[in-house]
C-alpha positions in Angstrom: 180.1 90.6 144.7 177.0 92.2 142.6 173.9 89.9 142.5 173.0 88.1 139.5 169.3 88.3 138.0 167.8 86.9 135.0 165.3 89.6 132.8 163.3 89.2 130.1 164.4 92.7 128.6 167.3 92.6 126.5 167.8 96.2 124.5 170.3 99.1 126.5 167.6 102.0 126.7 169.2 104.1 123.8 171.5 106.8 124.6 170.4 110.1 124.2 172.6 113.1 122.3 176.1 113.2 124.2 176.3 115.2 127.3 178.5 118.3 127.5 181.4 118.6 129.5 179.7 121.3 131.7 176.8 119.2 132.6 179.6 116.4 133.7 181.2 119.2 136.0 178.1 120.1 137.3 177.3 116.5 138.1 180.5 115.5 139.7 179.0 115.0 142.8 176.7 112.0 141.6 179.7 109.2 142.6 178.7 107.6 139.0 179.3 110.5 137.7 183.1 111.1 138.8 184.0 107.3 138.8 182.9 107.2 135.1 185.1 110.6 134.7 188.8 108.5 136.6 187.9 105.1 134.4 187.9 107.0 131.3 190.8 108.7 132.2 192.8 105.2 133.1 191.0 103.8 129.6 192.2 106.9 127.4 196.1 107.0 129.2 197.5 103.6 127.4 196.1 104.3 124.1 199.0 106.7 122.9 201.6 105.7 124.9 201.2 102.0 122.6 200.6 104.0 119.6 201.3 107.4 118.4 203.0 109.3 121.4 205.7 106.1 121.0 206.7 106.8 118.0 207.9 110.2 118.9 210.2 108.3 121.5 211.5 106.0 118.4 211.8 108.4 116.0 214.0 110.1 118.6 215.9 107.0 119.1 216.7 106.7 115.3 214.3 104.3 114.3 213.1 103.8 111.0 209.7 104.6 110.0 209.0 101.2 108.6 210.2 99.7 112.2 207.7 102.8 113.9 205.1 101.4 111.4 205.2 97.7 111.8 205.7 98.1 115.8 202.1 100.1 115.3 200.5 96.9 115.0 200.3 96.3 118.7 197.5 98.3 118.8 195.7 95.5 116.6 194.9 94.5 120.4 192.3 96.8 120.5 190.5 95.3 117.7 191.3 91.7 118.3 189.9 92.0 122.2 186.4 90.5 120.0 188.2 87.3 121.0 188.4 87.2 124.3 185.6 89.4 125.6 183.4 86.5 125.9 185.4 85.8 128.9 185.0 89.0 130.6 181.5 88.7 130.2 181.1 85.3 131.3 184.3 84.7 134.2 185.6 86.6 137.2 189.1 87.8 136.4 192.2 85.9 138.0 193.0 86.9 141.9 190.2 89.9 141.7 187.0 88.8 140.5 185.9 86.7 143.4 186.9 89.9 145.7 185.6 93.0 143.9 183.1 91.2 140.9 183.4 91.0 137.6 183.3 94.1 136.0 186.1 95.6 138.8 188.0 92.7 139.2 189.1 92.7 135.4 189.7 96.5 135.4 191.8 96.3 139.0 193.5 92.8 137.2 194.4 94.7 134.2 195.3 98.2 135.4 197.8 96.7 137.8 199.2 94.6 134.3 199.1 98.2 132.4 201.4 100.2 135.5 203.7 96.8 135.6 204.7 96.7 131.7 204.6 100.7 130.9 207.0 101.0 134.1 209.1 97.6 132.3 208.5 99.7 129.1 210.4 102.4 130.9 213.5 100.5 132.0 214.4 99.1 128.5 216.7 100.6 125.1 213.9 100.8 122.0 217.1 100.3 120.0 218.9 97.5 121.6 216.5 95.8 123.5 213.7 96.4 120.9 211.9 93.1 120.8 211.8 92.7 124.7 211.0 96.1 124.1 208.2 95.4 121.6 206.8 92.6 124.1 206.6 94.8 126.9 204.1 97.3 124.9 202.0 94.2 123.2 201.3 93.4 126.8 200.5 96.7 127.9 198.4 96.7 124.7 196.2 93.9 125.7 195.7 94.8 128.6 194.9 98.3 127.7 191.9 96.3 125.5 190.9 94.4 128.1 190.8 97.2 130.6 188.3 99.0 128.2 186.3 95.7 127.7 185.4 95.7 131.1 184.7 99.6 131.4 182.8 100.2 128.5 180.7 96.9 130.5 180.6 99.0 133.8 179.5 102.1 131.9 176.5 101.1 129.8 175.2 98.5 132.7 175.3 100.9 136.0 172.7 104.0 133.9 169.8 103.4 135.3 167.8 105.8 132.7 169.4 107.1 128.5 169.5 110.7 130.5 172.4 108.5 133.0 173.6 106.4 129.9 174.4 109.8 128.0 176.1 111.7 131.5 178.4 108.8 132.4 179.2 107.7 128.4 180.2 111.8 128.4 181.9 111.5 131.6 183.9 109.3 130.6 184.8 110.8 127.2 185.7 113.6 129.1 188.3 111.4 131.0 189.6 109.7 127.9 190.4 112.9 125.8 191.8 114.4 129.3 194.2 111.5 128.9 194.9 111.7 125.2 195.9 115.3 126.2 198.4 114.6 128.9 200.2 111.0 126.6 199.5 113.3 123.5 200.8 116.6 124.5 202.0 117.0 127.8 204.3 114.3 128.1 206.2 116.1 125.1 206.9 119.1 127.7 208.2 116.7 130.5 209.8 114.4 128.4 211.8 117.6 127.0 213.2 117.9 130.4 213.2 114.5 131.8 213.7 112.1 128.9 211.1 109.2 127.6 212.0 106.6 130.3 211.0 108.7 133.4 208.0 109.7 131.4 206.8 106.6 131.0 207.6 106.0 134.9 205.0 108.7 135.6 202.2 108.1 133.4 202.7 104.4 135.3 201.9 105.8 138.6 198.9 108.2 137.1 197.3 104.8 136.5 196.6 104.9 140.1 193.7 107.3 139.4 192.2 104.4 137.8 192.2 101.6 140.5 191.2 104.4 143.3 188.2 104.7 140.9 187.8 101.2 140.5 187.8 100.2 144.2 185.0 103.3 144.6 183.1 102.2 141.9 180.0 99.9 142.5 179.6 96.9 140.8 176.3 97.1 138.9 173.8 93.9 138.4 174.6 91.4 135.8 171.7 90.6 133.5 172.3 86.7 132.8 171.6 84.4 129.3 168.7 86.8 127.9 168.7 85.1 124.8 171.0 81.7 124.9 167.8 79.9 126.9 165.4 80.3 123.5 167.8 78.3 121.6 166.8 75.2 120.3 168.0 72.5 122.9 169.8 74.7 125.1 168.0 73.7 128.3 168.8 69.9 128.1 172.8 70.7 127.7 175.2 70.3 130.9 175.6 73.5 132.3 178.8 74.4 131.5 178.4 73.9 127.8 174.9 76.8 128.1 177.3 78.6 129.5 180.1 78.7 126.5 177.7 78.9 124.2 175.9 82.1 125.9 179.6 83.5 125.9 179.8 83.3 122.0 176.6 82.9 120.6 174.0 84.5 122.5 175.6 88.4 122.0 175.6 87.8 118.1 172.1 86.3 118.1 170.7 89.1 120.3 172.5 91.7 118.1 171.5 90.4 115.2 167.8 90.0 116.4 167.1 93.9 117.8 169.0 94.9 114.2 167.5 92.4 111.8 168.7 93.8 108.2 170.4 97.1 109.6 173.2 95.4 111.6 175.2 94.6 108.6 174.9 98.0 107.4 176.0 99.2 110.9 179.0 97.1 111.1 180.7 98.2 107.8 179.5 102.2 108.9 181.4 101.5 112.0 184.8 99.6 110.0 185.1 102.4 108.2 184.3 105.6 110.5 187.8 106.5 112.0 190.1 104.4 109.1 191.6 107.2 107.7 192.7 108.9 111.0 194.4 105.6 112.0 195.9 105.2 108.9 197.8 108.5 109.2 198.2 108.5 113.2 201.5 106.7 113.3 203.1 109.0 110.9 202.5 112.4 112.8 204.7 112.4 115.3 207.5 111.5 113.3 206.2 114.2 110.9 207.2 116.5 113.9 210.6 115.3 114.5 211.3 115.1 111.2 210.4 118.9 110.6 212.9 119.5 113.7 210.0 121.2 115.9 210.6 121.4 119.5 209.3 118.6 121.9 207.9 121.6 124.1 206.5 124.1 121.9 204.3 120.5 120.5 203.1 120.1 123.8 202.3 123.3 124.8 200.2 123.9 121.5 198.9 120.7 121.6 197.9 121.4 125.7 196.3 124.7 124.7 194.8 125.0 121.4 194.0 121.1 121.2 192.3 120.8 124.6 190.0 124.1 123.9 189.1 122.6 120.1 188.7 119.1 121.5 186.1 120.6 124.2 184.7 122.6 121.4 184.0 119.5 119.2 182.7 117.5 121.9 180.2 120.4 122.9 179.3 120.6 118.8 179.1 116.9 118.6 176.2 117.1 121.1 174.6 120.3 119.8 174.3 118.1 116.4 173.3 115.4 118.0 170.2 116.9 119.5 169.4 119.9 116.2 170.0 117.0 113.7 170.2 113.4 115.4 172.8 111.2 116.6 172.7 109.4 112.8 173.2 112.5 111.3 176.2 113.8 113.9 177.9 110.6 113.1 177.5 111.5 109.2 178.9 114.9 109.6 182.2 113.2 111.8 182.8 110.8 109.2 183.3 113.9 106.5 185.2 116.0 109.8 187.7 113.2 110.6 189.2 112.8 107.0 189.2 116.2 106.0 191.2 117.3 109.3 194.0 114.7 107.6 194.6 117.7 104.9 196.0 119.8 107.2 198.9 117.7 108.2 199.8 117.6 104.5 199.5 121.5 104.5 202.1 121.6 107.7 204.2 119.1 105.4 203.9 121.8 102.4 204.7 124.5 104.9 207.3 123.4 107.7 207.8 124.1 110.6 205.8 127.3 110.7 203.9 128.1 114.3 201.0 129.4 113.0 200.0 126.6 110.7 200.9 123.8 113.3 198.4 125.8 115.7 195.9 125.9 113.0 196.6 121.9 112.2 196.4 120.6 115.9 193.0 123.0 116.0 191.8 121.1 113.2 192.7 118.0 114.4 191.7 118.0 117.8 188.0 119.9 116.8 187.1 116.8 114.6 188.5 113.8 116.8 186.5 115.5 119.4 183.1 115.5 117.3 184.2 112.3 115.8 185.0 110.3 118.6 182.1 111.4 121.1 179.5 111.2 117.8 180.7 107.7 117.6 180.5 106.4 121.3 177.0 107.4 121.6 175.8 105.9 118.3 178.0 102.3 119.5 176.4 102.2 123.0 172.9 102.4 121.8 173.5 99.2 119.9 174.2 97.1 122.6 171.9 94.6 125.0 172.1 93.7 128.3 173.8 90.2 129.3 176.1 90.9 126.6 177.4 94.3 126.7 180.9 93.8 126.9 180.8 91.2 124.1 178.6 93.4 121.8 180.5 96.6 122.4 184.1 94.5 122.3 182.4 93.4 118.4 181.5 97.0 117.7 184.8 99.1 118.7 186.8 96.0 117.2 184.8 96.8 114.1 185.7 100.3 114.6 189.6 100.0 115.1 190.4 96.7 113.2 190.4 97.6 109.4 192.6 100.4 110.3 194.6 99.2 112.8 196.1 96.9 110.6 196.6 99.1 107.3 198.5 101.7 109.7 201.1 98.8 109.9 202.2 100.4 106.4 202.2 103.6 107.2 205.9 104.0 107.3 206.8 102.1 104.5 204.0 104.1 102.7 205.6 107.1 103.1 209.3 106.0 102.4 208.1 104.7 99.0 206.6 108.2 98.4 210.2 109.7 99.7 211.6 108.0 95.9 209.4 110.3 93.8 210.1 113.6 95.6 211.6 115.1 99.0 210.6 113.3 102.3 208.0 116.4 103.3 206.6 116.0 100.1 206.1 112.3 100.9 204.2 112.8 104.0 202.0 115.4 102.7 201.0 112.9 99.6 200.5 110.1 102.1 198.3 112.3 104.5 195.8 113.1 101.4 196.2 109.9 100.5 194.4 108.8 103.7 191.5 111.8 103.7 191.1 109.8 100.2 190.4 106.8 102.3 187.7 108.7 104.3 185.0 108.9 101.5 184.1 105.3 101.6 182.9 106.0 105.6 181.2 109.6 104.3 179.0 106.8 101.5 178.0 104.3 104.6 177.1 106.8 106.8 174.8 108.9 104.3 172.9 105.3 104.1 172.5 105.2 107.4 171.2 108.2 107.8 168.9 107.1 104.7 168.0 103.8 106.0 167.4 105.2 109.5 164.7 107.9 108.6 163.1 105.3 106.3 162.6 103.4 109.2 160.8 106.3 111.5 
């Protein structure tokens, strides 16, 4: 178990512009370097098969799209896990933590949860058994949170310089969209020939990438109560009671202390970055079903042109970040993200035509990747040491909650649309609907940017 020390110092050193993925490759033999790459892989794998990649399966099954909607809001998980991330900061994890320390006992505790209920997951009917079902992919969902709780933790606290913080947050990236690819497309093509159950089964056992990377991985040094200890009073309370309060308080006091009058600006930035694309996300796959395409053909597309535009966006992501700033990269994803949501109305208009779901899933994949790695960077240069897990828990809960629990409606959205028209011409309203949504994030994040080079 890592040793604990106590340092004055409580600000991350701020992450530079995001790595590409050829400096990761290049660096793969730095053991950082390729554990980071395997724990972003086992935090990206969950994410769909909980969300977006499951409603392909119940769509299949027959299920409503008010039913694929409301079962969306397990992934509220993601932006609840606020809650109990105090916890993982300030407690070893049950039957691990003691054995491998904090930060890899809670990622070994909940990967072996995640393989457990996606392998359950696998063994059930999502029309006869749906709210066993249901519970099954909650838990996975939690644990899926908690999982990235601890990771994002293990990430930020083992760079020992912003060059190290920007390699292993890219790293990782690199893992996560690996495994958006493989639960986002790929498992379409084996699904087509094996069913959903025995998909499942397999993406169970790939979590084993994961916990081989957690038992290499070295647990960094903890940086304990930075701030709690200048608290009026603190140091003549019984220690337990210091230490509850250093779990709840002292990451919003030291937040709120390096950001003074920013960090409510940054919060609502962050609330509203990504809302419209997780608004719309529940509704795409059973935009493809519905259209009659091919399980296959999706993921083959989606392998192919989505992997090359996601690598491209990621590489553009950090060419903007170092031309123009990591502020300004984060303004130009948050006017990429919604606008991408136009061409799934387009391949609504159009049907199932080849060319235009290419084009759509080129789109799509080029601005998550800007979006998403634009973001990451920007969140894990907010956070302090002592707290990390907390403070980035707060920031990606910021990030996902808002939208997490609007894309509960998605379905029923779209089947009230259904009453004034044709049911393509429903989802195509609905998906400019939700680019509509994406201005609000384009306004915050042009203050920012505004506030930002006032401050320089």
């Amino acid at each position: 178990m890592a040793a604990e020390s106590k340092v004055p110092e409580t600000k991350t050193p701020e992450t530079k512009a995001p790595v590409g993925a050829a400096a990761v490759f290049r660096s793969l033999g730095q053991p950082k370097v390729l554990t980071l790459l395997m724990l972003g892989f086992a935090s990206g794998l969950p994410f769909m098969l909980v969300g977006n990649t499951l409603g392909f399966w119940l769509r299949e099954a027959g299920l409503e799209l008010s039913t694929i909607g409301f079962l969306s809001w397990v992934g509220i998980a993601y932006s609840a896990k606020v809650l109990w991330s105090p916890l993982v900061d300030q407690f070893n994890a049950p039957l691990f933590g003691a054995w491998l320390g904090r930060r890899r006992g809670w990622i070994a505790f909940t990967q072996i949860l995640l393989a457990l209920a996606l392998f359950g997951t696998s063994l059930l009917s999502p029309v006869s058994q749906l709210v066993a079902f249901g519970t099954l992919i909650l838990v996975a969902a939690i644990a899926s949170a908690t999982q990235d709780i601890a990771i994002d933790a293990l990430r930020i606290e083992s760079a020992d310089d912003p060059d190290q913080l920007g390699l292993l947050t890219a790293a990782s990236q690199l893992g996560y969209r690996t495994a958006l690819l493989l639960t986002d497309a790929l498992i379409l093509v084996v699904a087509a020939d094996l069913g959903w159950p025995l998909s499942y089964q397999v993406m169970a056992l790939l979590m084993g990438i994961g916990m081989w990377a957690t038992w290499r991985a070295t647990e960094p040094m903890r940086q304990v109560r930075p701030v709690v200890d200048k608290l009026p009073g603190v140091t003549r309370m019984p220690a337990i009671l210091v230490r509850l309060i250093d779990g709840l308080v002292g990451p919003f006091v030291a937040f709120l202390r390096q950001h003074r009058a920013m960090a409510v600006l940054m919060l609502v930035t962050i609330s509203l970055y990504r809302l419209a694309d997780f608004v719309m996300g529940p509704m795409a796959n059973p935009l493809y079903v519905d259209l009659k395409m091919d399980k296959a053909l999706i993921g083959e597309i989606r392998a192919s042109v989505g992997l090359i535009a996601t690598f491209i966006g990621i590489a553009a992501a950090g060419l903007s970040a170092i031309r123009f700033g990591s502020v300004t990269a984060l303004l130009i994803g948050a006017v990429l993200g919604p606008a991408s949501n136009l061409a799934f109305a387009w391949m609504a208009w159009t049907g199932p035509d080849l060319a235009v779901f290419a084009s759509a899933m080129a789109i799509d994949n080029f601005s998550a990747g800007f979006a998403g790695t634009a973001l990451v960077t920007y969140m894990s240069s907010l956070t302090s040491f002592g707290y990390t897990a907390t403070q980035y828990a707060l920031l990606s809960s910021f990030y996902a909650l808002l939208g997490k629990t609007l894309k509960g409606f998605s379905g029923a959205a779209v089947e009230s649309l259904k009453v004034h028209g044709s049911l393509m011409d429903a989802y195509a309203w609905f998906f400019i609907g939700t680019a509509l949504i994406g201005v609000p994030a384009v306004l915050a994040c042009a203050v920012l940017v505004w506030r930002t080079d006032k401050r320089r």
